[in-house]
C-alpha positions in Angstrom: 0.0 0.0 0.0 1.4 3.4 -0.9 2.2 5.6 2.2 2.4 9.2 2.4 5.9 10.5 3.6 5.8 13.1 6.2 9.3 15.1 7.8 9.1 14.8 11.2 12.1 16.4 12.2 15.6 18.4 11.2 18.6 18.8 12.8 22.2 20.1 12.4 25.2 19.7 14.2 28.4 21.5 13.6 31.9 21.2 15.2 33.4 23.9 18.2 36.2 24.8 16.5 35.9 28.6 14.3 38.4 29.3 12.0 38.1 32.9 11.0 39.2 34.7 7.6 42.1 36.4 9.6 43.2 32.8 11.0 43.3 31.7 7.9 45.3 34.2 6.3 48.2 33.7 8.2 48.8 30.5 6.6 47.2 31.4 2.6 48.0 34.0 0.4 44.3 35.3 1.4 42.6 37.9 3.5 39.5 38.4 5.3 38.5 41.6 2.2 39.0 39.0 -0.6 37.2 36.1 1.2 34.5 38.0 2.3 34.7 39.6 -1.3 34.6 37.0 -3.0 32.2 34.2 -0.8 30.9 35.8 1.6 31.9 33.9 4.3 33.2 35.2 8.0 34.2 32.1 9.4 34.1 28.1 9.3 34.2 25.3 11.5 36.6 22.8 11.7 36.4 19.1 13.1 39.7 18.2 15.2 39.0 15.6 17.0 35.8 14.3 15.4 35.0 12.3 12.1 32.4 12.3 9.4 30.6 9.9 11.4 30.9 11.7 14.8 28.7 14.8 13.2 26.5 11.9 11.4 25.7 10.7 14.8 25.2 13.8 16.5 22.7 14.5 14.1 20.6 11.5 14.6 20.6 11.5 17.8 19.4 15.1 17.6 16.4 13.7 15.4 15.2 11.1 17.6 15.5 13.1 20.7 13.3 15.8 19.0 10.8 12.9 17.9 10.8 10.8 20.7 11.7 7.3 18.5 13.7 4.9 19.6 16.7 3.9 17.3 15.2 0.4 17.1 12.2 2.3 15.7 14.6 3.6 12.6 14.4 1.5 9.1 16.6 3.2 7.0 20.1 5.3 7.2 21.9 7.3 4.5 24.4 9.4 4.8 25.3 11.6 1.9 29.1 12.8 1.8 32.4 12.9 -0.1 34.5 12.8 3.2 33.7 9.5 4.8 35.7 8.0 7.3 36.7 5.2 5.3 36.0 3.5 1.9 34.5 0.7 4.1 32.4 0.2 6.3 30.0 2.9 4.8 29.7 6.1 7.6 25.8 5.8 7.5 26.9 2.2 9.1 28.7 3.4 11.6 26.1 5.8 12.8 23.7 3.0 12.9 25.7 1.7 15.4 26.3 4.4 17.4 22.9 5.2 18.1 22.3 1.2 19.0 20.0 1.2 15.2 20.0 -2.7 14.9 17.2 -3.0 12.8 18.2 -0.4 10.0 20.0 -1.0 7.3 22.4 2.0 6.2 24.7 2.9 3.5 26.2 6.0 1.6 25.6 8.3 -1.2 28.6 10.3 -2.6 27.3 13.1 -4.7 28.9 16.3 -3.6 27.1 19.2 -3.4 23.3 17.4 -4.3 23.9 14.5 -1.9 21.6 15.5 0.6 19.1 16.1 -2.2 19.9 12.4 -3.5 19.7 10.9 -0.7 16.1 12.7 0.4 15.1 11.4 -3.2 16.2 7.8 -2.4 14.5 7.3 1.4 11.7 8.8 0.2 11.2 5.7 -2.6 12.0 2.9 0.3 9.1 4.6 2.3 6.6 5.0 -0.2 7.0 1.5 -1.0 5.3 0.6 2.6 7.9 -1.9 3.4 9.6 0.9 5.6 8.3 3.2 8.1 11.4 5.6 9.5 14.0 6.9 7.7 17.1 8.9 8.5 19.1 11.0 5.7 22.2 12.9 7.0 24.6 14.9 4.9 28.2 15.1 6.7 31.4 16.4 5.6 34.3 17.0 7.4 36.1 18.7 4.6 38.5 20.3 6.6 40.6 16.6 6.3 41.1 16.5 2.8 41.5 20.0 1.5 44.6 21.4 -0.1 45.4 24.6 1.7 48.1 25.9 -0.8 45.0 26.6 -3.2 43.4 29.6 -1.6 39.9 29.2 -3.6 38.7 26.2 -2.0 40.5 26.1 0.9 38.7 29.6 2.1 35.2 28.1 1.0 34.8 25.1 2.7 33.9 24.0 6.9 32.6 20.8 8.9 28.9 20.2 9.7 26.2 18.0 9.6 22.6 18.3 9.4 19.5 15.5 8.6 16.2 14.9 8.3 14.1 12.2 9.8 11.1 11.0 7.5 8.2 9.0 8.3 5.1 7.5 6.4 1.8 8.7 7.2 -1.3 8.0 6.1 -2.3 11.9 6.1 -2.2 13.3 2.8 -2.2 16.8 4.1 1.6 15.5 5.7 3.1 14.7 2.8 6.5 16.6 2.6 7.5 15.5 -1.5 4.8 17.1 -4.5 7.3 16.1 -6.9 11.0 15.8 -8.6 13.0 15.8 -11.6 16.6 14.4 -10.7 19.3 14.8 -12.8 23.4 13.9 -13.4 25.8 15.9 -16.0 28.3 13.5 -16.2 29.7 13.9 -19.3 30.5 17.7 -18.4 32.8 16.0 -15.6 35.2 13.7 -17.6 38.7 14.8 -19.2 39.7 14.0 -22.4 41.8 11.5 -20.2 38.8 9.9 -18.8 38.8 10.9 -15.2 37.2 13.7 -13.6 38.3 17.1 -13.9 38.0 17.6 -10.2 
């Protein structure tokens, strides 16, 4: 039977540590006038002693504390990133066992900047299907890990944070959160003439 899918809570999570444009310029040919210039952005935050993972299960635990479930009560986990912890296990899994989430099954979605998107897009199909009831979609990065801080353009642009959803079915109409989509991948704009990806 097809279900309605209602969001029944959002959370974020981001890590203590701010690194400000004047921090940052002591170390990149940058300054706070040209980032601020140029992005817009002040400050970032930085995860020191924390993985992708750690702000993944922050989050969740922010969603069901804010719904009330129990993590035995959640059917699904994805966590959307391009920072993971490690190539295996998947970060989603490791969240699900964190928060003591023994009857989900969880994996991840790398898709950059649309993974949250992607991810929203993909729970939403497992829940309509009626077989599943909760779902938890998390996008996490902890960018600060892998970036190259000689080159001042991306370096200056990018922090650490978390934030998810948790979606449940419904059979209220007048709760559905999704009125429709059109999802779509550029790939061929990414390759080299070598290829790979141009990133």
């Amino acid at each position: 039977m097809t279900k309605y899918v209602k969001l029944a809570a959002m959370a974020g999570y981001q890590p203590e540590r701010v690194v400000t444009n004047d921090e940052l310029s002591q170390f990149i040919d940058t300054s706070d006038e040209w980032i601020q210039s140029h992005t817009g952005i002040k400050e970032r935050h930085y995860a020191i002693d924390e993985n992708t993972s750690d702000l993944g299960t922050q989050v969740a635990r922010k969603l069901l504390a804010q719904t009330g479930m129990e993590a035995t009560e959640i059917d699904l986990i994805i966590v959307a990133t391009i920072s993971p912890d490690a190539l295996t296990p998947a970060t989603a899994a490791i969240v699900q066992g964190n928060i003591g989430a023994i009857k989900a099954f969880a994996y991840d979605i790398s898709t950059a900047c649309s993974g949250f998107v992607f991810a929203l897009s993909t729970a939403e199909k497992f829940l309509r299907s009626g077989a599943y009831q909760n779902a938890i979609v998390i996008a996490a990065e902890t960018m600060s890990k892998t970036m190259d801080f000689k080159d001042r353009t991306s370096a200056v642009f990018f922090g650490d944070g978390a934030a998810g959803a948790l979606l449940t079915t419904t059979d209220n109409p007048a709760e559905e959160i999704f009125h429709g989509e059109k999802l779509c991948t550029q790939g061929i704009k990414m390759l080299s003439t070598a290829g790979g990806s141009n990133l």
